[in-house]
Biopython code that builds the backbone (N, CA, C, O; Angstrom):
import numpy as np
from Bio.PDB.StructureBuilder import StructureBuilder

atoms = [
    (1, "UNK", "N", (-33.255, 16.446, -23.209)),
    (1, "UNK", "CA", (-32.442, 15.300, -23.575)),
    (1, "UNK", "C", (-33.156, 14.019, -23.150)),
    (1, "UNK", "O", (-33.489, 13.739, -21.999)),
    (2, "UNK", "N", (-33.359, 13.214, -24.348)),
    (2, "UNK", "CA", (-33.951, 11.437, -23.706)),
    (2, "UNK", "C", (-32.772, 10.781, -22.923)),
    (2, "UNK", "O", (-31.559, 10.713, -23.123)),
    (3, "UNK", "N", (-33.437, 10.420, -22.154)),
    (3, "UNK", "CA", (-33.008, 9.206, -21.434)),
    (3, "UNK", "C", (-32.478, 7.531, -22.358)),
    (3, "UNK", "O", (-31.772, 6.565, -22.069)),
    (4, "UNK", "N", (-33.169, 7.888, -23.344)),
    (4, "UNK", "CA", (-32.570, 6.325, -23.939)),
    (4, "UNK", "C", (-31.225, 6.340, -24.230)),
    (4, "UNK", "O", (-30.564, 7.291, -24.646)),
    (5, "UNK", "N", (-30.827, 5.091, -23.953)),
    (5, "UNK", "CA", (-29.398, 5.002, -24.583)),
    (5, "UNK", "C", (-29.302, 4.388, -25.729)),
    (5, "UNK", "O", (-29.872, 3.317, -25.938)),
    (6, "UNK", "N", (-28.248, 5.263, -26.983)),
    (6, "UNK", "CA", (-28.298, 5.000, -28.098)),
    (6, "UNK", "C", (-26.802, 5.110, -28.705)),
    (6, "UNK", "O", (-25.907, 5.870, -28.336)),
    (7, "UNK", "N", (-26.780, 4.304, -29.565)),
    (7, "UNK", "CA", (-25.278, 3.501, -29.908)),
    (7, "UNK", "C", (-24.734, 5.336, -30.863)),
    (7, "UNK", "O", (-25.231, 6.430, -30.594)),
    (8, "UNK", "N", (-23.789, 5.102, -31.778)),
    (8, "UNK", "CA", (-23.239, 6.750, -32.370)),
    (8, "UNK", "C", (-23.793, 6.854, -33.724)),
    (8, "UNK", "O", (-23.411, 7.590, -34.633)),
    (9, "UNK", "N", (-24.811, 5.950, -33.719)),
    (9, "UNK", "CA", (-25.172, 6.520, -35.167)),
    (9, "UNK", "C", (-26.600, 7.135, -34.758)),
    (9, "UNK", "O", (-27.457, 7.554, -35.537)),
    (10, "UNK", "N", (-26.647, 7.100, -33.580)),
    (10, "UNK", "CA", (-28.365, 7.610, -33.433)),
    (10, "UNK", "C", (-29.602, 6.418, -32.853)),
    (10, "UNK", "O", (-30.494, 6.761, -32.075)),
    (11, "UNK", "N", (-29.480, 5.188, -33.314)),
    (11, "UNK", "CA", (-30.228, 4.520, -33.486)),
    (11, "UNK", "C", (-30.226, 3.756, -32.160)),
    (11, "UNK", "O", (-29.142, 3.507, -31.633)),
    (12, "UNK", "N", (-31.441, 3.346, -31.553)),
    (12, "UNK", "CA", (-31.599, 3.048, -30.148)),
    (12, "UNK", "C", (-30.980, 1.428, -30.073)),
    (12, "UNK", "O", (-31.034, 0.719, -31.077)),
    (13, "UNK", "N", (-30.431, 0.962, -28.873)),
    (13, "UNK", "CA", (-29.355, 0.052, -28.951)),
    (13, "UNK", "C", (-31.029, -1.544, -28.715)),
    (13, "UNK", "O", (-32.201, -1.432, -28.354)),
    (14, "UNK", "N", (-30.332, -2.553, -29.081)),
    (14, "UNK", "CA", (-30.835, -3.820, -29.204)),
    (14, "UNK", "C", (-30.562, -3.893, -28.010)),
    (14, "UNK", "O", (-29.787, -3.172, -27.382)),
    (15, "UNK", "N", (-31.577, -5.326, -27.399)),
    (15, "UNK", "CA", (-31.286, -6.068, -26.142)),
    (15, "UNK", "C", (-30.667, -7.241, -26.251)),
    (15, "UNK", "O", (-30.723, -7.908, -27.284)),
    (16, "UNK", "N", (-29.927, -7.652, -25.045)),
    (16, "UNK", "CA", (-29.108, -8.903, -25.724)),
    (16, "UNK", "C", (-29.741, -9.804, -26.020)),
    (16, "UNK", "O", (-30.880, -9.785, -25.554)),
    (17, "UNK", "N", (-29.450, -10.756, -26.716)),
    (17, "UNK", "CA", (-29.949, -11.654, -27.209)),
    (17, "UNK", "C", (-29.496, -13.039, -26.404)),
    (17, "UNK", "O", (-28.824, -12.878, -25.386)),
    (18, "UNK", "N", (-29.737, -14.004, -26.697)),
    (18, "UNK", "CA", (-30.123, -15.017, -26.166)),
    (18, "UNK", "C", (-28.529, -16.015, -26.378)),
    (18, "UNK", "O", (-28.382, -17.045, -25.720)),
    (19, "UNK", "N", (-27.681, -15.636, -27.148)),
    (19, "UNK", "CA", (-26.372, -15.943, -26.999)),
    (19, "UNK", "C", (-25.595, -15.362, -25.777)),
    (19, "UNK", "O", (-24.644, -16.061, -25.425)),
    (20, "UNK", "N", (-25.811, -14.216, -25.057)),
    (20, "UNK", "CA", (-25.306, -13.760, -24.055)),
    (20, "UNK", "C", (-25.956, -14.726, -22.921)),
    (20, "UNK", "O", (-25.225, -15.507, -22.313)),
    (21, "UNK", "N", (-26.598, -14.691, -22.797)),
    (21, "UNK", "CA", (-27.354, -15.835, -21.661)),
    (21, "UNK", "C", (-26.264, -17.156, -21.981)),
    (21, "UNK", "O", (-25.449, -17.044, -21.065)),
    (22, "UNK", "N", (-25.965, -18.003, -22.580)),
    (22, "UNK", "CA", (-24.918, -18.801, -23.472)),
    (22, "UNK", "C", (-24.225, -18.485, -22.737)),
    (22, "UNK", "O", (-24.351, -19.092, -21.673)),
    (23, "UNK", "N", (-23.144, -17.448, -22.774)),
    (23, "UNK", "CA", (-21.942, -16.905, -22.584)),
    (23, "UNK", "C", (-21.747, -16.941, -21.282)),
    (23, "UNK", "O", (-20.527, -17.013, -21.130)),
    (24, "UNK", "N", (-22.230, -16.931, -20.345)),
    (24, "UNK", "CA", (-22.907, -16.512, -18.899)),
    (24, "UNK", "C", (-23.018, -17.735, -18.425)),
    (24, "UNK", "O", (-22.317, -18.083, -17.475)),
    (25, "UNK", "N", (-23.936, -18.602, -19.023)),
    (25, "UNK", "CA", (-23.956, -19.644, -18.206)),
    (25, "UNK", "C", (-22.536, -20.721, -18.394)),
    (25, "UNK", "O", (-22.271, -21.666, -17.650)),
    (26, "UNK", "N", (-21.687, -20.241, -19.681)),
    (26, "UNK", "CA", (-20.408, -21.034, -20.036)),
    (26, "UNK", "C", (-19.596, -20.207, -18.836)),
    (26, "UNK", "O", (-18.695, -20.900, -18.361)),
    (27, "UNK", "N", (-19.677, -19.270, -18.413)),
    (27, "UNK", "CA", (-18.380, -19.174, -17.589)),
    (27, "UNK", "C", (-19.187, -19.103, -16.200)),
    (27, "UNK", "O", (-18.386, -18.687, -15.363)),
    (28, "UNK", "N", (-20.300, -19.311, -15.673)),
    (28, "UNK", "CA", (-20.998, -19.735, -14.327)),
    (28, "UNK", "C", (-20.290, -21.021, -14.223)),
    (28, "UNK", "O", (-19.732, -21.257, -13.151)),
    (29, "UNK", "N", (-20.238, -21.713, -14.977)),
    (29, "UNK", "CA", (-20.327, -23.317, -15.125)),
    (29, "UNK", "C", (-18.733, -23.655, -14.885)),
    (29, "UNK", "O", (-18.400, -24.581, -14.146)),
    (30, "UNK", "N", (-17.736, -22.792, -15.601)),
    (30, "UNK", "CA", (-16.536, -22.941, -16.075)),
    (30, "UNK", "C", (-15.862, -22.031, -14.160)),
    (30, "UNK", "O", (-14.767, -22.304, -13.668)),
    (31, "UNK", "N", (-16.826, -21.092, -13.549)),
    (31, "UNK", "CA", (-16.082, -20.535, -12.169)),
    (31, "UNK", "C", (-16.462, -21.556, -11.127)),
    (31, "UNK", "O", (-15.694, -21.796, -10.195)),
    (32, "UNK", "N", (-17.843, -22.279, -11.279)),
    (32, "UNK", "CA", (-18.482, -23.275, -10.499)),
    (32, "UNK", "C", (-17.060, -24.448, -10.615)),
    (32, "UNK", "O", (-16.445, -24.716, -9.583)),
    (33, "UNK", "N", (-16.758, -24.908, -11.597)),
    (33, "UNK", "CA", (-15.802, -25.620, -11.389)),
    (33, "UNK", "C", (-14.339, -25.436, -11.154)),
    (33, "UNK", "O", (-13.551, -26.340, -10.877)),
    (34, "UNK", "N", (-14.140, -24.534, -11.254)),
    (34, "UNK", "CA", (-12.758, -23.255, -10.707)),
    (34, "UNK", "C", (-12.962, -23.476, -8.773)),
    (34, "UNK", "O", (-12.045, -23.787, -8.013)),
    (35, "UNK", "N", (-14.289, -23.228, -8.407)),
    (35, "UNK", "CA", (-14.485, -23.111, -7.040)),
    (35, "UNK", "C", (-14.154, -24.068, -6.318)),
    (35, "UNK", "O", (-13.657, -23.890, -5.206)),
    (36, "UNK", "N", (-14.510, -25.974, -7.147)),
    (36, "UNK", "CA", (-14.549, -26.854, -6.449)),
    (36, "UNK", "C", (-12.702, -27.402, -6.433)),
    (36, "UNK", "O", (-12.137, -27.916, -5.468)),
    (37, "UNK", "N", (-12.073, -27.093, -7.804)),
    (37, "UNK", "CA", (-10.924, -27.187, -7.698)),
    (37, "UNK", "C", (-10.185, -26.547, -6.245)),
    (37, "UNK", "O", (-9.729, -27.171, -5.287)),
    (38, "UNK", "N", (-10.255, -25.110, -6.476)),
    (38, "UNK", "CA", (-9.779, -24.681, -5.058)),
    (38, "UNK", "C", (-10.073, -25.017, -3.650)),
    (38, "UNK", "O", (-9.255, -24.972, -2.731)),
    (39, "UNK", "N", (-11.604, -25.436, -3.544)),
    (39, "UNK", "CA", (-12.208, -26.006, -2.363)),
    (39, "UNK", "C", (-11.286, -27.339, -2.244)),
    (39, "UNK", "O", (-10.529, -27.360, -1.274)),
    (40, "UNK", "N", (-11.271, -28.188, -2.913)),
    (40, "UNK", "CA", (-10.669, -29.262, -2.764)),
    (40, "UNK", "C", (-9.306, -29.502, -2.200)),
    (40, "UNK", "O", (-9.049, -30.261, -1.266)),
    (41, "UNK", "N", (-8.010, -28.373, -3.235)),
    (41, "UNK", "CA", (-7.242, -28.167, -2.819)),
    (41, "UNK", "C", (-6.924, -27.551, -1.362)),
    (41, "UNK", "O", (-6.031, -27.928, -0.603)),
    (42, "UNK", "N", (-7.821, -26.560, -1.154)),
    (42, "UNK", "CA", (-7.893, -25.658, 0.066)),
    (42, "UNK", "C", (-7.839, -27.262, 1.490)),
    (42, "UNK", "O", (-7.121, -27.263, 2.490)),
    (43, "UNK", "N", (-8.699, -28.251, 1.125)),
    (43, "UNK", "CA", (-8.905, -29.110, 2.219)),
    (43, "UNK", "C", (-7.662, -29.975, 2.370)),
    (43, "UNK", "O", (-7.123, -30.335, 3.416)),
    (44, "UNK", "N", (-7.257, -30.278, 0.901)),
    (44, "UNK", "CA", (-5.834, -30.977, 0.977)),
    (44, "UNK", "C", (-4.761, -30.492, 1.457)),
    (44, "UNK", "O", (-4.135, -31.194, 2.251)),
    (45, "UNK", "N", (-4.295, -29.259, 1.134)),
    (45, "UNK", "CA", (-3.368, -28.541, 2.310)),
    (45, "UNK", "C", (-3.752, -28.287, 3.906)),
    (45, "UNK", "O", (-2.958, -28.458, 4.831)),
    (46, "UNK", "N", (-5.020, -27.880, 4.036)),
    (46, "UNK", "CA", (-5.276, -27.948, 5.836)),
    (46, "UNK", "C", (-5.081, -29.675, 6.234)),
    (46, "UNK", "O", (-5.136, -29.853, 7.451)),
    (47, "UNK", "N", (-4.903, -30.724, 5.564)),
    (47, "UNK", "CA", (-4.795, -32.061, 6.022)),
    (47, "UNK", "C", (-3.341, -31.908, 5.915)),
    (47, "UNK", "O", (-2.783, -31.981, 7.010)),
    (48, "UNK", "N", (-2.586, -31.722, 4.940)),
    (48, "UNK", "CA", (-0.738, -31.652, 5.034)),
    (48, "UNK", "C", (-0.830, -30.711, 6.554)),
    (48, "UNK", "O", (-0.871, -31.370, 7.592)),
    (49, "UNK", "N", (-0.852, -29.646, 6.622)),
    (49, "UNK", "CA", (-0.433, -28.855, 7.585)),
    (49, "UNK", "C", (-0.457, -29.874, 9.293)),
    (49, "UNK", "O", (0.313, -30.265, 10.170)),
    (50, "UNK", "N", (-1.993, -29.898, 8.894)),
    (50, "UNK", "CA", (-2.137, -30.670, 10.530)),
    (50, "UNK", "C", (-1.868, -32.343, 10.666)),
    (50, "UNK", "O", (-2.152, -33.090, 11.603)),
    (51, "UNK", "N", (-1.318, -32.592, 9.578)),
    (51, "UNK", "CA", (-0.401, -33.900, 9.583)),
    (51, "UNK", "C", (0.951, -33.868, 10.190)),
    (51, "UNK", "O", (1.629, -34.636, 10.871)),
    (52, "UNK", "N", (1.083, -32.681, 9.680)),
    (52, "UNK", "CA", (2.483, -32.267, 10.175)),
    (52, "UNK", "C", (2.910, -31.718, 11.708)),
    (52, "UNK", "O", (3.928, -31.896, 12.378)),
    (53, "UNK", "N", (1.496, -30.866, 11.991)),
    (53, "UNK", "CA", (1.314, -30.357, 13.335)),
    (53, "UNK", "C", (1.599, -31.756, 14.436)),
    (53, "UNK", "O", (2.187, -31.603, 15.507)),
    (54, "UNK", "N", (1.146, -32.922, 14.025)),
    (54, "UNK", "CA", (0.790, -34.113, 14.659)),
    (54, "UNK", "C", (2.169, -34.847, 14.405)),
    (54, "UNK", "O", (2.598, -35.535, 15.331)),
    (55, "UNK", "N", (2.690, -34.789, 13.574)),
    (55, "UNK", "CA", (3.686, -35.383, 12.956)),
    (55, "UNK", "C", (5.141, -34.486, 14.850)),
    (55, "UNK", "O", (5.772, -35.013, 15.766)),
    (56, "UNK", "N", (4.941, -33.287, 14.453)),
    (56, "UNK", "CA", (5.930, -32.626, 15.325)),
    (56, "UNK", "C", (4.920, -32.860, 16.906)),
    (56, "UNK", "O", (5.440, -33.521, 17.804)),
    (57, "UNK", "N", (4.213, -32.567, 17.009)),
    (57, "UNK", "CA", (3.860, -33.029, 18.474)),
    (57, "UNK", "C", (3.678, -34.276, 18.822)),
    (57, "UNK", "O", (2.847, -34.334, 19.728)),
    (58, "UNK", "N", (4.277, -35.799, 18.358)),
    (58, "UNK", "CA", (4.339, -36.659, 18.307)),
    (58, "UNK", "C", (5.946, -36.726, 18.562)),
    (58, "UNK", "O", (6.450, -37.558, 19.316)),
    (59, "UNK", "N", (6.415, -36.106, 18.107)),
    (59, "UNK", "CA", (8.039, -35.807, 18.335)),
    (59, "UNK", "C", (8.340, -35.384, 19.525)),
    (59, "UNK", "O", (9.136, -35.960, 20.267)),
    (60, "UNK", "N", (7.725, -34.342, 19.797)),
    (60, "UNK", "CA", (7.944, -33.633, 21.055)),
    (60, "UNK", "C", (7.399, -34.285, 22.109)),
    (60, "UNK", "O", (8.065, -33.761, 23.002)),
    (61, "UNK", "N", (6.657, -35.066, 22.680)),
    (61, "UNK", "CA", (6.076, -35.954, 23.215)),
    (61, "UNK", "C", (6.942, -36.957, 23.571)),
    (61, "UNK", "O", (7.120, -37.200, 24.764)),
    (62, "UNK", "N", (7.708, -37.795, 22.406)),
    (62, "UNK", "CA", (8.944, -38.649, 22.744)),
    (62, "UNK", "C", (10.073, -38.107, 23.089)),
    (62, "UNK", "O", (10.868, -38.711, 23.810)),
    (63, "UNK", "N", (10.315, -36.821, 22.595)),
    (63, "UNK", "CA", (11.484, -35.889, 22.962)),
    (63, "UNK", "C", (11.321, -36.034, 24.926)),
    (63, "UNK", "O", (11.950, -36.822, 25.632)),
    (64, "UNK", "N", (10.562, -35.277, 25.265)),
    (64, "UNK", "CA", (9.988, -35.124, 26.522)),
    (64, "UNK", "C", (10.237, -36.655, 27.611)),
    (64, "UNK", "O", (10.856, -36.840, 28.659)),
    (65, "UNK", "N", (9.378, -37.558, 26.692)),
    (65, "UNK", "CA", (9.479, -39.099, 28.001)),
    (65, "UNK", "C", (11.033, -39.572, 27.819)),
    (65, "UNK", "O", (11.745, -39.954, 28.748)),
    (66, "UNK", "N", (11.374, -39.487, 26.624)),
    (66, "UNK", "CA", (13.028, -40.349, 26.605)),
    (66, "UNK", "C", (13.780, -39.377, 27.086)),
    (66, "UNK", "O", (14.912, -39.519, 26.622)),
    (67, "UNK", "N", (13.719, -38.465, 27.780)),
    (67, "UNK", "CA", (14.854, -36.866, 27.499)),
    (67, "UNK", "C", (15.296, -37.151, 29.320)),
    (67, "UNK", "O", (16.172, -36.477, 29.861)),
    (68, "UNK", "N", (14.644, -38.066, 29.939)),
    (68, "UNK", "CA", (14.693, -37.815, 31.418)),
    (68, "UNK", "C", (16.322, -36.957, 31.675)),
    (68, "UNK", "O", (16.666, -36.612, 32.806)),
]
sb = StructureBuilder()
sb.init_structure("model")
sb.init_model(0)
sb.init_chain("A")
sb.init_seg("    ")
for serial, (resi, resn, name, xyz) in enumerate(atoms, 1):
    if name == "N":
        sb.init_residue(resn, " ", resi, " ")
    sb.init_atom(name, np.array(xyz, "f"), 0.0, 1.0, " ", f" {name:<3s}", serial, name[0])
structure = sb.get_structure()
């Protein structure tokens, strides 16, 4: 048995062509900018969170000196 791989009619399969390279670099390009969306977002919520962290230990702080 050969080793080649061949499509069902027999006939040995083509290499891709140069539109697949195309295709590839449209969705490299299209996850590259998927990544920076989330990166971005990812930084904007760790700034809410520890706004908030600051926001409540700023509270608790005055809670504490006025509470004598």
């Amino acid at each position: 048995m050969k080793a080649d791989v061949v499509d069902m009619e027999g006939r040995p399969r083509r290499e891709a062509g140069a539109a697949n390279d195309f295709w590839f670099a449209q969705v490299d390009l299209r996850l590259g900018r998927i990544e920076f969306v989330v990166g971005r977002l990812e930084r904007q919520v760790w700034l809410i969170v520890c706004a908030a962290f600051a926001l409540v230990a700023f509270e608790v702080v005055r809670a504490l000196v006025m509470g004598n």
